[in-house]
N, C-alpha and C positions, 0 to 999 in steps of 0.2 A: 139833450146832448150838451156837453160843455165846449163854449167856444172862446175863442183867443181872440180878445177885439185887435183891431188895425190902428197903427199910428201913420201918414204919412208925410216925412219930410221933406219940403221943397217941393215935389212933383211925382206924379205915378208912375214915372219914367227911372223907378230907381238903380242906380251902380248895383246894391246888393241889398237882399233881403236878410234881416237879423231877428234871430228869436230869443227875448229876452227871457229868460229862466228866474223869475223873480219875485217870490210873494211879499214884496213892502213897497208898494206904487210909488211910493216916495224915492227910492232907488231907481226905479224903472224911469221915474222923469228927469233924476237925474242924467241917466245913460241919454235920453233924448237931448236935453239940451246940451250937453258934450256933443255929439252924433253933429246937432242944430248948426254950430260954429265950424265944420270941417265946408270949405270951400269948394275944395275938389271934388268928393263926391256925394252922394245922394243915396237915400236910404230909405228901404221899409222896414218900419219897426213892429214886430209882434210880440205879443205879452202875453204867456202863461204862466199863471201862479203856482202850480203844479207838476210835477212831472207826467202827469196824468192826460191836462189839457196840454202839453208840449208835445205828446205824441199825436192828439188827435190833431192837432196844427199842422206836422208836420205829414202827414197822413193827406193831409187837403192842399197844402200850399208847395213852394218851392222856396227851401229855405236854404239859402246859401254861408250861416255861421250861428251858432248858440253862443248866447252867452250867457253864462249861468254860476248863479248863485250855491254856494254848498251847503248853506243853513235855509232850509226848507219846512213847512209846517211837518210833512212826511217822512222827510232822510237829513240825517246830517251829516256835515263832514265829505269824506272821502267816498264815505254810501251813494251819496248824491252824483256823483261821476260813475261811479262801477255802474249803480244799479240804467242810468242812461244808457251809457257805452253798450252794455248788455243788450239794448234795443237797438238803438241806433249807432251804425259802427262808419260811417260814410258821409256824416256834416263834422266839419273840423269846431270841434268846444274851444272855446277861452272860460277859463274858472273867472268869475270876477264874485271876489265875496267878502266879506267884511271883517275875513280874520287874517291877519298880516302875520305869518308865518311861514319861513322859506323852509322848512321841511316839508311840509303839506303843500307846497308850492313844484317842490321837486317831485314830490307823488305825484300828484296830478298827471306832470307831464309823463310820466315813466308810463300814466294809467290810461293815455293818451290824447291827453288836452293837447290844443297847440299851444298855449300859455297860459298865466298865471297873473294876473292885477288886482291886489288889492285895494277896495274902493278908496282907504286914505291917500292913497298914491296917484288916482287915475285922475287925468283932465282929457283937453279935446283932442292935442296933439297926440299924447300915449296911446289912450284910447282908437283912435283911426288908424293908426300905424299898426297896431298890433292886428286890426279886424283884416288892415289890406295883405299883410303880411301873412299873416295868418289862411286867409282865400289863395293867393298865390303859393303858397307851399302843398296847401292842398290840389289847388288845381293840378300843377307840377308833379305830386307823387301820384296821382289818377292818371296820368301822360303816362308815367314810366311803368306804372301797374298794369296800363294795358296794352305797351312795348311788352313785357315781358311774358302777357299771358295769354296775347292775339298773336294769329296768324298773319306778317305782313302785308302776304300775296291776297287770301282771301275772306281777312275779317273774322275768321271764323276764329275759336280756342287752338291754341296749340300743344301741342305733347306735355310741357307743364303742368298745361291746364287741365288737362286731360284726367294723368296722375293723378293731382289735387282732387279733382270731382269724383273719381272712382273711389280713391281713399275717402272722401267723405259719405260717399252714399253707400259703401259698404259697412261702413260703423252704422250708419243710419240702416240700413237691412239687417244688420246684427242686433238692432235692438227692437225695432217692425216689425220683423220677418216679411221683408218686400223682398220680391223678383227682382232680376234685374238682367237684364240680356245683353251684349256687347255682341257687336256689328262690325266686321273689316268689312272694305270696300274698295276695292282694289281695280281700276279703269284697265279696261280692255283697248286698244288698239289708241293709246292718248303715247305710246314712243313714236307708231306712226305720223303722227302729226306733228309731233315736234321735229321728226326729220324730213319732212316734205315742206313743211311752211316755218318751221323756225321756233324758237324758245318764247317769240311771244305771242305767236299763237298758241301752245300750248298753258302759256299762264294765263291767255284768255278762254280755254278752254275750261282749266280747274278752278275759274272766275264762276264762270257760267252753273260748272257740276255743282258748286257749293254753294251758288244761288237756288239749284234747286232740290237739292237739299234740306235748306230749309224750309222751301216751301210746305203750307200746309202739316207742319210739326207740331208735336201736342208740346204743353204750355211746358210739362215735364222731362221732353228730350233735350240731347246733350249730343250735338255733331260739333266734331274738332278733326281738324287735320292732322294728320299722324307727319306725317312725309311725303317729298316727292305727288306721284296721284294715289297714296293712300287716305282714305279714311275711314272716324271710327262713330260709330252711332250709338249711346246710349239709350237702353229705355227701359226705364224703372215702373214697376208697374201695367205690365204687359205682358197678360198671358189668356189663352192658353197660346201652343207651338201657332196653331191655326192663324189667330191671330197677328202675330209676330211675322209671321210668312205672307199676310191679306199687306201689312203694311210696306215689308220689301218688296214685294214683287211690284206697288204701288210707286215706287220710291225708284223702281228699277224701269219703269217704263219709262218716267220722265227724264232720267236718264240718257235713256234711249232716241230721246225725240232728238231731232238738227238742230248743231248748233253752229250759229252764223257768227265764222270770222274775216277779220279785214285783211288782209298781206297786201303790201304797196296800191293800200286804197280798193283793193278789189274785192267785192266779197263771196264767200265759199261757205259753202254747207258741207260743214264733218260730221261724223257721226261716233262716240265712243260708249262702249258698254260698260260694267262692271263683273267683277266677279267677286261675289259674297259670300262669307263667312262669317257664322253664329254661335254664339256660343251663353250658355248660363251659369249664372252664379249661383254655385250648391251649395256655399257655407263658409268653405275652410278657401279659395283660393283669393291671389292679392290682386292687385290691376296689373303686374306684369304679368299673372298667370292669365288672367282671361285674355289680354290681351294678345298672349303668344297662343291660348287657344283656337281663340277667333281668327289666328292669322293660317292655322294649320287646315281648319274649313275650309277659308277660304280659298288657298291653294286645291284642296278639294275640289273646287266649283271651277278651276282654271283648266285642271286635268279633266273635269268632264266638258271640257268645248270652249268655255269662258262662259260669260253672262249667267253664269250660274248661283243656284243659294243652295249653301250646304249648311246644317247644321251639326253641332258633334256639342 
């Protein structure tokens, strides 16, 4: 197996872990001693000469910024970023590479590098600033990426997210030919609660539902909060009916069990149900069709009593 040996600067105790992308060691010890002179913070340094051994690195460790070279024994140029980015879309790259040209400098970023240093330009100051600069932009867009794609109240995806994943695993089923089943789940007797004990017992209640929820979920589902106490359970790769129905009703007892809230320090055992609705993806419909089919079951299953699972 090909492995990435370890530099470490200062102490094991590092600010951020860096993976150097770099087949000319002599560059690589440059970046070191650059890194060596920054006072403020502290670094592990890893080195793959390859893009090859930069995945399996990356694969093993916790790599907090690439920095990467674009003239490689295997890709050169602009290749050297696409073909990365292709893998790994989620550690923020700095190109650092030995050809000083601001047009290739402005691809990069467009191909999405956080920046661009050519080796005649870098020393200890450029260099640091751009790596810290560089981790904090990233941290900050991972903040607002998952404001935008979590559920505030209970962590879970929300209705963006939701969309996004069904448009994606439906193009993915159009070219598999994978199942795919979509789940309303729509709380029984949770307006009760919220008029008897107040709105935060109630959001301690759809705390609770969507803690178990996830419980004991195969590695492939997909629960997001729709709204209010709706939600929606994906599960790709789940059939036959028999099955799909062994896992709801599963999902529905737990449900079922007490759940213990506090109102002015007191506590109370509530009890709310669900009523469910299923539905399957035959081919041709989008994620707002399933999802307003699954919501038309579901009503189904309210009109037979509540606590119910309908399919259509």
């Amino acid at each position: 197996m090909l492995t990435a040996p370890k530099i470490t600067l200062k102490n094991h105790d590092a600010d951020s872990t860096i993976l150097v992308i770099e087949d000319n060691y002599d560059d690589f010890y440059l970046v070191k001693q650059m890194l060596a002179k920054d006072l403020r913070k502290t670094y592990l340094l890893l080195h793959a000469e390859t893009l090859e051994e930069a995945f399996i690195t990356i694969a093993h460790e916790s790599v907090n910024l690439i920095l990467l070279d674009l003239g490689l024994a295997q890709t050169q140029g602009l290749e050297t970023l696409t073909h990365f980015r292709h893998q790994i879309a989620d550690i923020p790259v700095i190109v650092f590479t030995g050809v000083h040209d601001e047009d290739i400098g402005e691809k990069a970023i467009k191909l999405g590098a956080e920046d661009y240093i050519p080796k005649s330009q870098a020393n200890s100051a450029i260099l640091s600033r751009a790596i810290s600069y560089a981790i904090e932009r990233h941290t900050l867009l991972t903040k607002i990426q998952q404001q935008v794609w979590l559920d505030a109240l209970t962590g879970l995806p929300n209705r963006s997210a939701l969309f996004q994943y069904l448009t994606t695993q439906i193009n993915n089923a159009q070219r598999k030919r994978l199942s795919i089943n979509v789940v309303m789940l729509d709380l029984d007797g949770f307006k009760e609660i919220n008029d008897d004990f107040g709105h935060q017992a109630g959001d301690d209640v759809l705390i609770a539902v969507a803690n178990r929820l996830n419980q004991n979920k195969r590695a492939s589902d997909f629960i997001a909060r729709l709204g209010g106490d709706e939600f929606i359970w994906v599960l790709v790769e789940c059939h036959p009916d028999e099955k799909v129905l062994e896992l709801l009703e599963e999902k529905l007892s737990l449900i079922n069990e007490p759940i213990v809230i506090s109102v002015n320090d007191t506590p109370h055992n509530v009890h709310v149900g669900a009523s469910i609705g299923v539905t399957t993806w035959h081919g041709e419909q989008n994620p707002q069709m399933l999802i307003s089919t699954a919501d038309k079951a579901m009503y189904i299953s309210k009109n037979k009593g509540k606590n119910k699972i309908s399919l259509i």
